[in-house]
C-alpha positions in Angstrom: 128.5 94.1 124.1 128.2 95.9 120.7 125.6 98.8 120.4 123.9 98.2 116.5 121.9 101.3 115.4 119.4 101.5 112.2 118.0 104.3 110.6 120.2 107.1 112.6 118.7 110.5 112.6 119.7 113.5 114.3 116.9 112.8 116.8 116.7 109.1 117.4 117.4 106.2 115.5 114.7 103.6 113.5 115.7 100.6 115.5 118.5 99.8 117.7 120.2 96.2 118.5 121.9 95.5 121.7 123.4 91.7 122.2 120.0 89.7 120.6 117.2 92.7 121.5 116.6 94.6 119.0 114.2 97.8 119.9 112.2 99.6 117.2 111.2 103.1 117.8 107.0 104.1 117.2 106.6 103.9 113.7 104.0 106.3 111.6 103.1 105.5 108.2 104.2 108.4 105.9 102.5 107.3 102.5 99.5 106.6 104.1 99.3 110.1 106.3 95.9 110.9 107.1 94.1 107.4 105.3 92.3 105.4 107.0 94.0 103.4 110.6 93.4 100.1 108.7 95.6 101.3 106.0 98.2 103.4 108.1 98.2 100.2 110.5 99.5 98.0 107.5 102.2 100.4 106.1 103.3 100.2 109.8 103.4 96.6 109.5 105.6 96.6 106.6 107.7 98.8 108.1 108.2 97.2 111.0 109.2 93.8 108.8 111.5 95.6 107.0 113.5 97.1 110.3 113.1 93.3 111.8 115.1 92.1 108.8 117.4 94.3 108.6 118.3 93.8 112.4 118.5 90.0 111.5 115.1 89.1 113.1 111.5 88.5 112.2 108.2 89.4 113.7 107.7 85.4 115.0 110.2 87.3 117.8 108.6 90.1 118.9 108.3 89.8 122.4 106.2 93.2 123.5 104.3 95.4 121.4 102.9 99.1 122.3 100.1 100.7 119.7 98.9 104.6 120.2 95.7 105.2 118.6 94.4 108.7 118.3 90.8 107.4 118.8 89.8 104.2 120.1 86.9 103.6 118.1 89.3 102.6 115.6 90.5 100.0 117.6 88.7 97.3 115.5 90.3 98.6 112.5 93.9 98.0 113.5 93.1 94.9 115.2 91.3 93.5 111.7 95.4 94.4 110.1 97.3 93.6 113.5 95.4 89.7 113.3 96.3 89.0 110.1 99.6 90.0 110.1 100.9 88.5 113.8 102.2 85.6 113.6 100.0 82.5 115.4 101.4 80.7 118.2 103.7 83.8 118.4 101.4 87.0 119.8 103.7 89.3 122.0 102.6 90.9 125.1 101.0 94.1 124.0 99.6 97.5 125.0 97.2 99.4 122.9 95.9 103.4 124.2 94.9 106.3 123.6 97.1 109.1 122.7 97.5 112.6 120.8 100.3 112.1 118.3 103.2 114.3 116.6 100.8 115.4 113.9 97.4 115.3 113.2 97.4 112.9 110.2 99.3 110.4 111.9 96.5 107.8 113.2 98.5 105.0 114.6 102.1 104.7 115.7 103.6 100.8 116.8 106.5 100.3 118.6 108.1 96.7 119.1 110.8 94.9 121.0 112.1 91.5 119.6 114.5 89.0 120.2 117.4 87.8 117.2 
């Protein structure tokens, strides 16, 4: 079975597909560094529709969904972009916590796992 990667780096790549998985790495948002989580939440978004499009898929897919929040009290805030952008009927299984991040301005980071 063929090994698809997307976005290589020297570290790590952006997304990779294996047969019809496709794994994204955590995504940050780099224009919206150090905004508000609401906004850095929906450049993730975007991001993460452009990598499920490029890997032939689509975020009706997704089958499990991890978010890392720097503080949980903006929980509501991410949710409020995270509702409006998941697709009804279609909500993965998903994990939100707590976590320190690689740099200070990041505020959330989103990794997903879909199906093709």
């Amino acid at each position: 079975m063929s090994i698809q990667r997307i976005g290589v780096g020297p570290r790590m790549s952006k997304a990779v597909v294996h047969g019809n998985t496709v794994y994204l790495a955590g995504q940050v948002a780099d224009q919206q560094k150090g905004k508000s989580v609401g906004e850095q939440t929906a450049e993730v978004l975007s991001i993460i529709d452009a990598l499920l499009a490029e890997a032939g898929t689509d975020k009706t897919k997704i089958l499990s969904a991890t978010i890392w929040l720097t503080d949980m009290a903006t929980f509501p805030q991410m949710n409020e972009q995270w509702d409006a952008w998941v697709s009804a009927g279609n909500t993965p299984a998903r994990a939100t916590v707590q976590a320190q991040l690689a740099a200070p301005d990041y505020k959330v980071e989103i990794a997903v796992i879909a199906a093709k």
